[in-house]
N, CA, C, O and CB atoms as a CASP TS submission, in Angstrom:
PFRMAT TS
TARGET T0000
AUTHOR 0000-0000-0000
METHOD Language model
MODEL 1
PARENT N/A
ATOM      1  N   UNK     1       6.292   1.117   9.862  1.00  0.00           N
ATOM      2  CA  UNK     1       6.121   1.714   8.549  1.00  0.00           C
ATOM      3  C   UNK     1       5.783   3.182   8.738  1.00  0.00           C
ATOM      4  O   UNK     1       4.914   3.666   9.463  1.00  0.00           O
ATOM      5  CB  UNK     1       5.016   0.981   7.729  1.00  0.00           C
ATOM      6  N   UNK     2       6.518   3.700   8.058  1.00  0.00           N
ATOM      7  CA  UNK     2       6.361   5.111   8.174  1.00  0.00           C
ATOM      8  C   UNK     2       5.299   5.859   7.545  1.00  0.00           C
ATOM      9  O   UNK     2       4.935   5.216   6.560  1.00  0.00           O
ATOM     10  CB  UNK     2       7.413   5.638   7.775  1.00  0.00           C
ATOM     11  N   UNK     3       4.514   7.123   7.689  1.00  0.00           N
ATOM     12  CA  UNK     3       3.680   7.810   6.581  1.00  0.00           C
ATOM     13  C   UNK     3       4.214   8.074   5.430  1.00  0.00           C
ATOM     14  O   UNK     3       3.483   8.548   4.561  1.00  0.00           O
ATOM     15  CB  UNK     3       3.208   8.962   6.915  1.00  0.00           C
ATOM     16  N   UNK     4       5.245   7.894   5.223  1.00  0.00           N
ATOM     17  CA  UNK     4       6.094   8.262   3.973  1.00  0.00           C
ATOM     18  C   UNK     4       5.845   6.989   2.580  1.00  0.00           C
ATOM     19  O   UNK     4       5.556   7.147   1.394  1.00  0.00           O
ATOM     20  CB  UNK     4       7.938   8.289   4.592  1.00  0.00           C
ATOM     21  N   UNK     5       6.202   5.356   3.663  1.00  0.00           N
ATOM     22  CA  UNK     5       6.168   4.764   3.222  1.00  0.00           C
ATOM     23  C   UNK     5       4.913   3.830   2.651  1.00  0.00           C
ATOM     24  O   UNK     5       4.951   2.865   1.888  1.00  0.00           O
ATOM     25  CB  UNK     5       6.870   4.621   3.694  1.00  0.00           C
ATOM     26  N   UNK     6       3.134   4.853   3.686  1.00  0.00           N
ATOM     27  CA  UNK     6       2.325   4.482   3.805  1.00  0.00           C
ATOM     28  C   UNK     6       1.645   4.911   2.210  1.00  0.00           C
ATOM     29  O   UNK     6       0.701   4.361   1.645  1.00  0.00           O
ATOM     30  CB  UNK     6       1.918   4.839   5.084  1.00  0.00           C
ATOM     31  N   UNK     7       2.600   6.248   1.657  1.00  0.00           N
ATOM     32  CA  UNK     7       1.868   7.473   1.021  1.00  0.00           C
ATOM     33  C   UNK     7       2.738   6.567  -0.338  1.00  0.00           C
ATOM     34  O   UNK     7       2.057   6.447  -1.356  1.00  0.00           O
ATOM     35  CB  UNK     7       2.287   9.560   1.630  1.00  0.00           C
ATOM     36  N   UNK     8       3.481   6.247  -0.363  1.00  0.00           N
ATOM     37  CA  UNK     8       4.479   5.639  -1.777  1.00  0.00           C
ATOM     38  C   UNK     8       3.412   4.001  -1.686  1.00  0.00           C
ATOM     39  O   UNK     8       2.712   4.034  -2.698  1.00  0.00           O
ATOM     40  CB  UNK     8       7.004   5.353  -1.299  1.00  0.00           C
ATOM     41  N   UNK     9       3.240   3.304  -1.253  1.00  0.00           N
ATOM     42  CA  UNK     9       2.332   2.332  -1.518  1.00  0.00           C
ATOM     43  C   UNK     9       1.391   2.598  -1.819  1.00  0.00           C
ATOM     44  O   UNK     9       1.034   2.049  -2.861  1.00  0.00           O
ATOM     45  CB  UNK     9       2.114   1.650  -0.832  1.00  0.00           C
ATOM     46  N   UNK    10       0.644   3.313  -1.337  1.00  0.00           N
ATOM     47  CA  UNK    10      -0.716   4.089  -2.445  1.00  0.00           C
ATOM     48  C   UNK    10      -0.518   4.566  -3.630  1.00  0.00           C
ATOM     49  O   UNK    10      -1.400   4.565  -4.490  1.00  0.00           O
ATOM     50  CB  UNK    10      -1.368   5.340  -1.967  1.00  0.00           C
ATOM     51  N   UNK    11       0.655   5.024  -3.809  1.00  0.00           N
ATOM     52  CA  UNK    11       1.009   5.632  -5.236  1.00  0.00           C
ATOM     53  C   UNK    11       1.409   4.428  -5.900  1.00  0.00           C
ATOM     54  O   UNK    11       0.949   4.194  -7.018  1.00  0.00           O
ATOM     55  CB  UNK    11       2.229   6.824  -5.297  1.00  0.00           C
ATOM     56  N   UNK    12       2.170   3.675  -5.380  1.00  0.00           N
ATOM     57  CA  UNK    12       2.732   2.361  -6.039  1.00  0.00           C
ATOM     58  C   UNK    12       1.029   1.611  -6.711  1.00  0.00           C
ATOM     59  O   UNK    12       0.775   1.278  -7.868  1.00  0.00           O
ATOM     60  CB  UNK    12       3.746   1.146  -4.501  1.00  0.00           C
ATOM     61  N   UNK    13       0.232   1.554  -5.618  1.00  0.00           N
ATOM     62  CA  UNK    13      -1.283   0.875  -6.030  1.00  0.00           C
ATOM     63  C   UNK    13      -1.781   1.429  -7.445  1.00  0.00           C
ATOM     64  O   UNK    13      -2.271   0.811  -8.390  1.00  0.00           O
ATOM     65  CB  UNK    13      -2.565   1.319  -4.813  1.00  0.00           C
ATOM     66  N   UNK    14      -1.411   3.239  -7.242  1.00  0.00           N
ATOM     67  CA  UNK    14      -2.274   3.697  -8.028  1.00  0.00           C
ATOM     68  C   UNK    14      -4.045   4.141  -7.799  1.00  0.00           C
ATOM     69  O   UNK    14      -4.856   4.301  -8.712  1.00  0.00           O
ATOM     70  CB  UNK    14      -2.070   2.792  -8.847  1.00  0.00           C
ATOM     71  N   UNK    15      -4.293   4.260  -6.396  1.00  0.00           N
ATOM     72  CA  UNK    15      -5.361   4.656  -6.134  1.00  0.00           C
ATOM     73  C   UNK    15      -5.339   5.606  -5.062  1.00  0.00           C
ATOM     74  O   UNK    15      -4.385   5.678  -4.287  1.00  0.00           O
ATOM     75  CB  UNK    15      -6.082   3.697  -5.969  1.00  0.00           C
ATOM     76  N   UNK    16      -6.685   6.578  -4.960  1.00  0.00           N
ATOM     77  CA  UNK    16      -6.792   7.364  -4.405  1.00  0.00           C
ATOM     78  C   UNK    16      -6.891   7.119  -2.856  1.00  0.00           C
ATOM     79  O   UNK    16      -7.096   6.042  -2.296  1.00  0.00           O
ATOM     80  CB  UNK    16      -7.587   7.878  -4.987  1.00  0.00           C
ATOM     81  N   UNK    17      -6.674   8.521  -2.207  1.00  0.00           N
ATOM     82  CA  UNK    17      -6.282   7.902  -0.691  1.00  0.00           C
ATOM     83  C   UNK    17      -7.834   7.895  -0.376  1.00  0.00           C
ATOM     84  O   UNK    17      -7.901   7.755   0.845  1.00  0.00           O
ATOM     85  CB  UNK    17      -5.114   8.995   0.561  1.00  0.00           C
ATOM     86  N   UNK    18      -9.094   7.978  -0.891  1.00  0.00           N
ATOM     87  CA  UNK    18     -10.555   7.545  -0.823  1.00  0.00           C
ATOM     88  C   UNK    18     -10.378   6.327  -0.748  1.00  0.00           C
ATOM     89  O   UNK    18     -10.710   5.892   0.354  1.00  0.00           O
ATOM     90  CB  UNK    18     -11.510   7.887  -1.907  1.00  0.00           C
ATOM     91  N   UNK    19      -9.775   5.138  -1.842  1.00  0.00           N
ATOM     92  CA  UNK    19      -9.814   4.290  -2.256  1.00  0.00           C
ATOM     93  C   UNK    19      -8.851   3.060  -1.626  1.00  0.00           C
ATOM     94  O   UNK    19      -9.026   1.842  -1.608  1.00  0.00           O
ATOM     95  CB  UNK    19      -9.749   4.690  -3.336  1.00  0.00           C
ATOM     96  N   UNK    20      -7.773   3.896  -1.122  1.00  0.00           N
ATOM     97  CA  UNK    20      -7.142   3.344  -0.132  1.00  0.00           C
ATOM     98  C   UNK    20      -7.703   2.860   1.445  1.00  0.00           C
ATOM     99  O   UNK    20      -7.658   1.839   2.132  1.00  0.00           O
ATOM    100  CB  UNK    20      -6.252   4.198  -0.064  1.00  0.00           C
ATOM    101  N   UNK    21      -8.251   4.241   1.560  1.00  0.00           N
ATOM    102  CA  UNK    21      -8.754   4.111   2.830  1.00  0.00           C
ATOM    103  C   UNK    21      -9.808   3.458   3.052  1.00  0.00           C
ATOM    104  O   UNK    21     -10.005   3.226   4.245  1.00  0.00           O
ATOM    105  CB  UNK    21      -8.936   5.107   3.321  1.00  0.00           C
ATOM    106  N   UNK    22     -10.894   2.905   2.026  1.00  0.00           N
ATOM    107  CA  UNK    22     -11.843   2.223   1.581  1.00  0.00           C
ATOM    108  C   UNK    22     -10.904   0.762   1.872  1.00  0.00           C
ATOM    109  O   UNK    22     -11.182   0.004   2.801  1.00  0.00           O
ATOM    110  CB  UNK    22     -12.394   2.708  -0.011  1.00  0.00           C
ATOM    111  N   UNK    23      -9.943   0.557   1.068  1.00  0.00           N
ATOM    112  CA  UNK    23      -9.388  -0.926   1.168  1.00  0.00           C
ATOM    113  C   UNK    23      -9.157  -0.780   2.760  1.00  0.00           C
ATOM    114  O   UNK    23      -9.614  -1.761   3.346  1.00  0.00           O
ATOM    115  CB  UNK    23      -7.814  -1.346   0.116  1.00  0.00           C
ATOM    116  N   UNK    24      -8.641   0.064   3.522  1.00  0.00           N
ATOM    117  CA  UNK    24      -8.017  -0.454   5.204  1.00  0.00           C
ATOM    118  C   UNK    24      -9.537  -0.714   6.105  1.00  0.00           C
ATOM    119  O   UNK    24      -9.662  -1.404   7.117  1.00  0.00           O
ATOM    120  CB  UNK    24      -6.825   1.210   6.226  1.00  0.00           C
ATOM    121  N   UNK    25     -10.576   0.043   5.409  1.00  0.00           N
ATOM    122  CA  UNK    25     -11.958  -0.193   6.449  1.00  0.00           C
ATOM    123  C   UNK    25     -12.092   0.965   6.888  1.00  0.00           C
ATOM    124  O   UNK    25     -13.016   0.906   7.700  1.00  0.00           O
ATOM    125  CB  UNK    25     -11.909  -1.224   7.752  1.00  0.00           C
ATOM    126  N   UNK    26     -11.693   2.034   6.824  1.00  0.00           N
ATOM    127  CA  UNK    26     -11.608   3.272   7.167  1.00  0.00           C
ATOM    128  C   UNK    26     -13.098   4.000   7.387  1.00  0.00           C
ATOM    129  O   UNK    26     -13.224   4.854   6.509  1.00  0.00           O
ATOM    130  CB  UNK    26     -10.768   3.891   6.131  1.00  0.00           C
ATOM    131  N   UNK    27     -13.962   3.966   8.033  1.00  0.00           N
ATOM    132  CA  UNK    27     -15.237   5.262   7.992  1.00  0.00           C
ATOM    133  C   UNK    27     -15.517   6.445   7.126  1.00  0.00           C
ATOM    134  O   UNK    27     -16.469   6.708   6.392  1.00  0.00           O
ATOM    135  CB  UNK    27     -15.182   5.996   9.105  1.00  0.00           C
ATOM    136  N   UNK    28     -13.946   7.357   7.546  1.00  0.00           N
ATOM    137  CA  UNK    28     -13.925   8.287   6.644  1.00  0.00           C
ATOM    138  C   UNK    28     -12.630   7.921   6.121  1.00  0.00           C
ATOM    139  O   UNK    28     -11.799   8.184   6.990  1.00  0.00           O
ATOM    140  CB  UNK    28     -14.137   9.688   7.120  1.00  0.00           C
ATOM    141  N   UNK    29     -12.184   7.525   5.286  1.00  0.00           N
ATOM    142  CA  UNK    29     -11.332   6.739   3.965  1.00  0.00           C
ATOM    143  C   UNK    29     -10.263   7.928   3.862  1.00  0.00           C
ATOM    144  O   UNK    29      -9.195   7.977   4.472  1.00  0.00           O
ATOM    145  CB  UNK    29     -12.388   6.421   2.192  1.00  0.00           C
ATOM    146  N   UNK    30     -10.948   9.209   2.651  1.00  0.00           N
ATOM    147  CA  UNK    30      -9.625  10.061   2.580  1.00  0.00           C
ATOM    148  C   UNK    30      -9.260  10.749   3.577  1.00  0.00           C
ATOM    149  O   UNK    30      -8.128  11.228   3.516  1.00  0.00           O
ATOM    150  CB  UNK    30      -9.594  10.957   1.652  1.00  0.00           C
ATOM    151  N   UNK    31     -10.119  11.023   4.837  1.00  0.00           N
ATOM    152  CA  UNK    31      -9.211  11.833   5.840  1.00  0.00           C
ATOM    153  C   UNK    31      -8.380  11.332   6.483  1.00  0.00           C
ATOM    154  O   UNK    31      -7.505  11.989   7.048  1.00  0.00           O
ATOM    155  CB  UNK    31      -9.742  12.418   6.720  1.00  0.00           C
ATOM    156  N   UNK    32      -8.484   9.881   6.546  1.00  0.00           N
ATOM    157  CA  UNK    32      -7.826   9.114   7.366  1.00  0.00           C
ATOM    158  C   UNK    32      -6.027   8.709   6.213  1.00  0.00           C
ATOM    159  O   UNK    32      -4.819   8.649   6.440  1.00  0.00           O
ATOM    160  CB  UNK    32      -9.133   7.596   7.807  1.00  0.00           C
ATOM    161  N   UNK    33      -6.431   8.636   5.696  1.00  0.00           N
ATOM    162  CA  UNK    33      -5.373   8.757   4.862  1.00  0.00           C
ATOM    163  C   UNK    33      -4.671   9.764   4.719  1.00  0.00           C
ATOM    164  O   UNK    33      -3.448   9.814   4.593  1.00  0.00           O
ATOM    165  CB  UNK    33      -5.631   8.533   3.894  1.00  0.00           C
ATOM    166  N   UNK    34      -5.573  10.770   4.735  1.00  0.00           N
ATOM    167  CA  UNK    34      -4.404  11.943   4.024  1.00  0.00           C
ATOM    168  C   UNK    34      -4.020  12.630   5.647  1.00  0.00           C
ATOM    169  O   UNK    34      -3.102  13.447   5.701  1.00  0.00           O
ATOM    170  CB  UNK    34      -5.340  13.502   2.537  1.00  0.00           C
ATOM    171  N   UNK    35      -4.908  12.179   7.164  1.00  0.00           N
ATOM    172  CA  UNK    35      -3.824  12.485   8.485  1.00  0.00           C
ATOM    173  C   UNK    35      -2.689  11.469   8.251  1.00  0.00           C
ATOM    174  O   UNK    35      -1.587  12.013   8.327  1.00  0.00           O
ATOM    175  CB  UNK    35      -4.562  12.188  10.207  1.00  0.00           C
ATOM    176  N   UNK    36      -2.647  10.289   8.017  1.00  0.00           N
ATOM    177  CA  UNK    36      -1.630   9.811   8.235  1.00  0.00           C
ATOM    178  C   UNK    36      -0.587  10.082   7.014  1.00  0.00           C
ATOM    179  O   UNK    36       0.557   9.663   7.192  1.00  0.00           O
ATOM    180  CB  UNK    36      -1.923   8.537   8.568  1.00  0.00           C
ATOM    181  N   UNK    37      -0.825  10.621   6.019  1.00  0.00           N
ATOM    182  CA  UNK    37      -0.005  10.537   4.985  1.00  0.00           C
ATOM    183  C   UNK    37       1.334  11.856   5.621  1.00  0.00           C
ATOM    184  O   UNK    37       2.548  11.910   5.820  1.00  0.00           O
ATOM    185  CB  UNK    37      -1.026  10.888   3.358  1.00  0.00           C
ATOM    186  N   UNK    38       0.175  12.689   5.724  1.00  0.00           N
ATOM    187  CA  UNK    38       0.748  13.665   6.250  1.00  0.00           C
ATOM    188  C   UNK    38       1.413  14.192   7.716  1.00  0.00           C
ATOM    189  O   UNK    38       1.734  15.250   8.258  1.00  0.00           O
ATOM    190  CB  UNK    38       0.041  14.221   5.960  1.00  0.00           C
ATOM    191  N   UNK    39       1.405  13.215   7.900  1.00  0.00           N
ATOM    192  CA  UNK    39       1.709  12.845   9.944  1.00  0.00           C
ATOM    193  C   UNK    39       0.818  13.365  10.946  1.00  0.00           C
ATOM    194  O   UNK    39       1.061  13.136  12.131  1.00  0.00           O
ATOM    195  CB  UNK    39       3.199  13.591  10.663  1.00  0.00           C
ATOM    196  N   UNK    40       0.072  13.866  10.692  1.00  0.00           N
ATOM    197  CA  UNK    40      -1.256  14.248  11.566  1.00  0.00           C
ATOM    198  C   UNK    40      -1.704  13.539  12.901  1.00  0.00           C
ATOM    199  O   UNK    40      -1.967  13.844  14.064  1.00  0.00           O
ATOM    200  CB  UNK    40      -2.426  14.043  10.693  1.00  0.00           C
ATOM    201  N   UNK    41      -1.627  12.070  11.834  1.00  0.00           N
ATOM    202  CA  UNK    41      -2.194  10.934  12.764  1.00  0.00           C
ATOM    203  C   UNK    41      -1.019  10.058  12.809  1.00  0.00           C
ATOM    204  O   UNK    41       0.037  10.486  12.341  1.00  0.00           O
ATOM    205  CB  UNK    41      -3.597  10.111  12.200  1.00  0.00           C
ATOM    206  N   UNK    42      -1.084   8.699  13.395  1.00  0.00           N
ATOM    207  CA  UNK    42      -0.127   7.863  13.491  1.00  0.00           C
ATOM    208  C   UNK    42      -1.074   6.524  12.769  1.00  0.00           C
ATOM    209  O   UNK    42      -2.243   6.373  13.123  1.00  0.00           O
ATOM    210  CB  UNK    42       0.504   7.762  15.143  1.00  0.00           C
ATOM    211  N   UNK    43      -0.637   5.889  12.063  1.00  0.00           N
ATOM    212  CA  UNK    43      -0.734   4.510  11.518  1.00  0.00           C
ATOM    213  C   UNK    43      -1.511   3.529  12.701  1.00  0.00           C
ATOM    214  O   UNK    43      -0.592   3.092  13.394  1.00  0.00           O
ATOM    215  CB  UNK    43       0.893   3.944  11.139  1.00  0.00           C
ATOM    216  N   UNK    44      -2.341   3.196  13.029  1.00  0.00           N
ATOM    217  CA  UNK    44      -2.417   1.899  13.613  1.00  0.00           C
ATOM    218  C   UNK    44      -1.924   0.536  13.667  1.00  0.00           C
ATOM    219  O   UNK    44      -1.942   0.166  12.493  1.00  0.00           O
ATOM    220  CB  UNK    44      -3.150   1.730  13.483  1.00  0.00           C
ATOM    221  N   UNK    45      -1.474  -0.454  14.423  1.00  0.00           N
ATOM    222  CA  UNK    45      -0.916  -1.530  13.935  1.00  0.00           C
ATOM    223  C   UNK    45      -1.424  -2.162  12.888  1.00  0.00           C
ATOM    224  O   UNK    45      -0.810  -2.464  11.865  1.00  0.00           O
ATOM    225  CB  UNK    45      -0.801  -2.286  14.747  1.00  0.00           C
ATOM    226  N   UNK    46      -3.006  -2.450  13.232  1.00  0.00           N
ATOM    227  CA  UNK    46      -3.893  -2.950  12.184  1.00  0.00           C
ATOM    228  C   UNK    46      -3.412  -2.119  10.416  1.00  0.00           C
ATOM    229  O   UNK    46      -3.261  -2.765   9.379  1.00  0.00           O
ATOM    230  CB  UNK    46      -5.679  -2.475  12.834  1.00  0.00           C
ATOM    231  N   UNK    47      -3.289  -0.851  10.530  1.00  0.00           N
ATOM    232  CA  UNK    47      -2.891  -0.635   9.287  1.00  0.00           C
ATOM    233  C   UNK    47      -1.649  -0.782   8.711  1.00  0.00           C
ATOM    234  O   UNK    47      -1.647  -0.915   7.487  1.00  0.00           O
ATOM    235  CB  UNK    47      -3.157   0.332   9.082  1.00  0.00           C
ATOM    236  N   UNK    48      -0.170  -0.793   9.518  1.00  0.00           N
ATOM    237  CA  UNK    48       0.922  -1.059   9.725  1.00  0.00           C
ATOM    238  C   UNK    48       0.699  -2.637   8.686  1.00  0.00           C
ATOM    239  O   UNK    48       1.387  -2.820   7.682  1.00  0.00           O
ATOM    240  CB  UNK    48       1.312  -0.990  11.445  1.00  0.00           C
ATOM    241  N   UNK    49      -0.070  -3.369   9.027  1.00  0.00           N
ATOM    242  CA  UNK    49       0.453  -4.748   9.235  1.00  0.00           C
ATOM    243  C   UNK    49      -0.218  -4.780   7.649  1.00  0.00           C
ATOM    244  O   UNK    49       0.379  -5.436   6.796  1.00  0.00           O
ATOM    245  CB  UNK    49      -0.164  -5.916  10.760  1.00  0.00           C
ATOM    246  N   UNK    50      -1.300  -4.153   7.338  1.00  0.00           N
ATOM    247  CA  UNK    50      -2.122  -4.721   6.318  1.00  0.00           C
ATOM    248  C   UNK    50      -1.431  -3.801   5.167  1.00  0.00           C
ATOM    249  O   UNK    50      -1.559  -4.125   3.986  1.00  0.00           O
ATOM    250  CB  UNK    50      -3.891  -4.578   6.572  1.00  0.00           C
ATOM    251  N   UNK    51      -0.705  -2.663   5.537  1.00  0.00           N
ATOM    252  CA  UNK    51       0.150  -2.264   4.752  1.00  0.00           C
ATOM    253  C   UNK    51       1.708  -3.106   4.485  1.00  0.00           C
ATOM    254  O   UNK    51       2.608  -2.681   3.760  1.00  0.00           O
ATOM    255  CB  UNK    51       0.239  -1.003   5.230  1.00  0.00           C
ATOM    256  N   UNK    52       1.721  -3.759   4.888  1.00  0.00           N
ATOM    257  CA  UNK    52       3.154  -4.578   4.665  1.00  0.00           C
ATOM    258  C   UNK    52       3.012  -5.547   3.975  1.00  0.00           C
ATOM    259  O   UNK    52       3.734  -5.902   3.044  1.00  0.00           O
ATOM    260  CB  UNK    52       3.841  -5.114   5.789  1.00  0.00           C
ATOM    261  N   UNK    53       1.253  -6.483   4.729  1.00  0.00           N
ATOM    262  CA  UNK    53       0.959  -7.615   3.413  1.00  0.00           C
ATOM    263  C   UNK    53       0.565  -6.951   1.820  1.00  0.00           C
ATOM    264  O   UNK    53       0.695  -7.341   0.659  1.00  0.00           O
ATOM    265  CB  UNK    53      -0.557  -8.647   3.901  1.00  0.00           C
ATOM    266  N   UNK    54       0.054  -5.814   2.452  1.00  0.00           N
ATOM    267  CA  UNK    54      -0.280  -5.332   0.406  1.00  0.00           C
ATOM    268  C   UNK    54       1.660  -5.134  -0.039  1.00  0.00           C
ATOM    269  O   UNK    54       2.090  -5.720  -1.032  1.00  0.00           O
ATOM    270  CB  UNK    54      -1.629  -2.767   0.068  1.00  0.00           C
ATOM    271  N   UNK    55       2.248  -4.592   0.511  1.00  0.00           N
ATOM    272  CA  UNK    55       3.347  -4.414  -0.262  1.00  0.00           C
ATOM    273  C   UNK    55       4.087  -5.677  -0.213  1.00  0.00           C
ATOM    274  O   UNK    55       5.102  -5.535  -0.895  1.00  0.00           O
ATOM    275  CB  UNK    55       4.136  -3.264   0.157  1.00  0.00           C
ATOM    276  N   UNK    56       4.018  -6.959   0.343  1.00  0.00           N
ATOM    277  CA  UNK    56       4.859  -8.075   0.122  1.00  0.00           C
ATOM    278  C   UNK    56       3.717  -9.106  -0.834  1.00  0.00           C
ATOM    279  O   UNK    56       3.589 -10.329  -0.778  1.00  0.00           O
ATOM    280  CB  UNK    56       5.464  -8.767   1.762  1.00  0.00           C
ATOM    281  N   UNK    57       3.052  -8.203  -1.615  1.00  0.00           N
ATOM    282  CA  UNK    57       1.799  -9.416  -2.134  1.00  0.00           C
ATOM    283  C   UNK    57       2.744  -8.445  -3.668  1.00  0.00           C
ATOM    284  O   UNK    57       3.269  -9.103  -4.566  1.00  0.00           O
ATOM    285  CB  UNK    57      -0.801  -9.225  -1.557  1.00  0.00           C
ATOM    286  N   UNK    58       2.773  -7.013  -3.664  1.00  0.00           N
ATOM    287  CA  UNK    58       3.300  -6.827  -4.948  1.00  0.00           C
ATOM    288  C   UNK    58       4.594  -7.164  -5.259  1.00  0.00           C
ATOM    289  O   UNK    58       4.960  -7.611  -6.346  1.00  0.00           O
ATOM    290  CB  UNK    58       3.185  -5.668  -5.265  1.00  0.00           C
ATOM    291  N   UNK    59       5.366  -6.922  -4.189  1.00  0.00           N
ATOM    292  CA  UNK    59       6.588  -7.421  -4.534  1.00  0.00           C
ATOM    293  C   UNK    59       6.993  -8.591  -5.334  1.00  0.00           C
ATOM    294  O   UNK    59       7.890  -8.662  -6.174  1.00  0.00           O
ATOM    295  CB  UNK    59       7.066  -7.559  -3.583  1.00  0.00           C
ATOM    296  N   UNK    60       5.529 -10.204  -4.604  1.00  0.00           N
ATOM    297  CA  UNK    60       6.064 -11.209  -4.657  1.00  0.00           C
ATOM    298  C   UNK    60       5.093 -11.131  -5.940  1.00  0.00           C
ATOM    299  O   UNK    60       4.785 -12.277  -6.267  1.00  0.00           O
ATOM    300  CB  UNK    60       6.138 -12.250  -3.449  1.00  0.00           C
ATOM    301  N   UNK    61       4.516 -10.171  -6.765  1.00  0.00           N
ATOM    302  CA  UNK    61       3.892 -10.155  -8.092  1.00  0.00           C
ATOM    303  C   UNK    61       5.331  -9.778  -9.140  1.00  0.00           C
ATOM    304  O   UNK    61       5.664 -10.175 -10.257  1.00  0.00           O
ATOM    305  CB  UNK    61       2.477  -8.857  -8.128  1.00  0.00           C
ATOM    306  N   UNK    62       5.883  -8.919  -8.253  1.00  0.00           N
ATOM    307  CA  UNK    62       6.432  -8.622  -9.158  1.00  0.00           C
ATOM    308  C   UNK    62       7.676  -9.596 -10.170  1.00  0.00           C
ATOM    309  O   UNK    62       7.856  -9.731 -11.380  1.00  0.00           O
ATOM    310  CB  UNK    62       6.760  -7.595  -8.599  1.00  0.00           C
ATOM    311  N   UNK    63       8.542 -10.287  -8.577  1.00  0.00           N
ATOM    312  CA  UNK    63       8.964 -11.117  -8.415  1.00  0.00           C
ATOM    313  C   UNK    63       8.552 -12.397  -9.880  1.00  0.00           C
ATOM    314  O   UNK    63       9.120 -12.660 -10.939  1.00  0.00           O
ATOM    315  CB  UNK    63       8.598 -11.218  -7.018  1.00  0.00           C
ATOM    316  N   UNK    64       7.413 -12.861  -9.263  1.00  0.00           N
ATOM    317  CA  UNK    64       6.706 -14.056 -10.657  1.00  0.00           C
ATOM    318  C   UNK    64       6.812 -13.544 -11.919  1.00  0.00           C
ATOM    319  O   UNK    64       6.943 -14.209 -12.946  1.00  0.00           O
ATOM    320  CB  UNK    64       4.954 -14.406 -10.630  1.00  0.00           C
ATOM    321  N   UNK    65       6.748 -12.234 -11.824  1.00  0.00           N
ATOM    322  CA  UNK    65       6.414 -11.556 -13.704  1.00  0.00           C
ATOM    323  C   UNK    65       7.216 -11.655 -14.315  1.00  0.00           C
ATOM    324  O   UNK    65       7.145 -11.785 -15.537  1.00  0.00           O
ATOM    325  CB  UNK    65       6.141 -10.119 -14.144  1.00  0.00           C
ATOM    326  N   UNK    66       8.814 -11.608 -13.274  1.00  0.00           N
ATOM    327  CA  UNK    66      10.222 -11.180 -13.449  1.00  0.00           C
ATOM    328  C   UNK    66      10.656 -12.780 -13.841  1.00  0.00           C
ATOM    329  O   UNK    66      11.334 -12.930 -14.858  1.00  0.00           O
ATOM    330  CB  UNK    66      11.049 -10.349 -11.916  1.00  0.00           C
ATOM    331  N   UNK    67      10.382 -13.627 -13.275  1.00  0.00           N
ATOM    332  CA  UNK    67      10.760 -14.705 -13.688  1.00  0.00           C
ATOM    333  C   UNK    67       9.561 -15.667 -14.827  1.00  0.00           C
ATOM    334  O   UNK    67       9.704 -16.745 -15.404  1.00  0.00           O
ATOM    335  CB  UNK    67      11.138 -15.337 -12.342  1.00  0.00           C
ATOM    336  N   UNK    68       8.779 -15.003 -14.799  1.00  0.00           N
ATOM    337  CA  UNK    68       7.890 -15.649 -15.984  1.00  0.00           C
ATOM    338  C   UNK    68       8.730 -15.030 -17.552  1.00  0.00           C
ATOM    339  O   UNK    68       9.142 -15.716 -18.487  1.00  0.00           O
ATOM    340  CB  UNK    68       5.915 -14.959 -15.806  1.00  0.00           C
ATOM    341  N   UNK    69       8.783 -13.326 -17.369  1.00  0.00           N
ATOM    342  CA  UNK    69       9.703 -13.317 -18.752  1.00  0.00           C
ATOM    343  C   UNK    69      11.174 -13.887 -19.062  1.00  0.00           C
ATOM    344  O   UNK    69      11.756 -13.961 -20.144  1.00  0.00           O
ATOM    345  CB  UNK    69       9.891 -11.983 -19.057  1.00  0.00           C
ATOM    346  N   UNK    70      11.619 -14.292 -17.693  1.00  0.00           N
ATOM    347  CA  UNK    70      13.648 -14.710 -17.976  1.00  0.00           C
ATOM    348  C   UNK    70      12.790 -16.257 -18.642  1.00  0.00           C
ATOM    349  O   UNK    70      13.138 -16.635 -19.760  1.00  0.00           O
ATOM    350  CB  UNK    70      15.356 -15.040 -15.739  1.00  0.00           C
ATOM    351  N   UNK    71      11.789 -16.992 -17.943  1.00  0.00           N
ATOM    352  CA  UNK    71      11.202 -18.494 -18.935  1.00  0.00           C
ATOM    353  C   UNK    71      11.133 -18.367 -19.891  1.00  0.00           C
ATOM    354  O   UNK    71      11.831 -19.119 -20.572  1.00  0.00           O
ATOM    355  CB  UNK    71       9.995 -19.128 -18.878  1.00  0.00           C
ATOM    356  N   UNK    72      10.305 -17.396 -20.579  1.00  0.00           N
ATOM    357  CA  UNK    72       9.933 -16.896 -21.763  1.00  0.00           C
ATOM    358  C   UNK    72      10.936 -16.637 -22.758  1.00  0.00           C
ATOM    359  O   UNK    72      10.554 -16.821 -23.914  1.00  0.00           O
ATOM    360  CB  UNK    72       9.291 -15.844 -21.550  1.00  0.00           C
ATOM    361  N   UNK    73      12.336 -16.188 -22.576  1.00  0.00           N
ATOM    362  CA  UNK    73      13.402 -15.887 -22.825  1.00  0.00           C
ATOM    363  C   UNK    73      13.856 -16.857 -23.033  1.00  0.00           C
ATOM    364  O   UNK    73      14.703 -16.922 -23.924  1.00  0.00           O
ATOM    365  CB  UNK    73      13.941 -15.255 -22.172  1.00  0.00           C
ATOM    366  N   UNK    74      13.585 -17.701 -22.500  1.00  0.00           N
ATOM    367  CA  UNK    74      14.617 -19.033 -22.442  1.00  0.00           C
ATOM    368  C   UNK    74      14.291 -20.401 -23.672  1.00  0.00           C
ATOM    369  O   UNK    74      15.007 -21.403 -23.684  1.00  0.00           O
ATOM    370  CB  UNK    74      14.378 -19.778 -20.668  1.00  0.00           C
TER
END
């Protein structure tokens, strides 16, 4: 996962890279975020990985919502 793709999932969340970096366990939260956002730093696996389950947890939200309104429709 790229910093690119690290920096669009935070935006996708809607929270600050404080708040982000707060969710990964981070010490210092926004610096750590905003080196990697910005390529400074490199991603850790640990964050790699916990960034992929947050984005396959919205997806598969999104997924249910998408088929709760085609029910609804129906």
């Amino acid at each position: 996962m790229e910093s690119t793709e690290i920096k669009e999932l935070r935006l996708l969340l809607g929270i600050s890279q404080r708040a982000f970096g707060e969710l990964l366990g981070y010490t210092e939260p926004q610096t750590r975020v905003s080196n990697i956002e910005t390529g400074k730093q490199t991603p850790s696996n640990q964050t790699v990985a916990a960034c992929k389950l947050l984005k396959e947890n919205i997806e598969l939200r999104n997924t249910i919502k998408e088929l709760k309104e085609i029910l609804n429709k129906a």
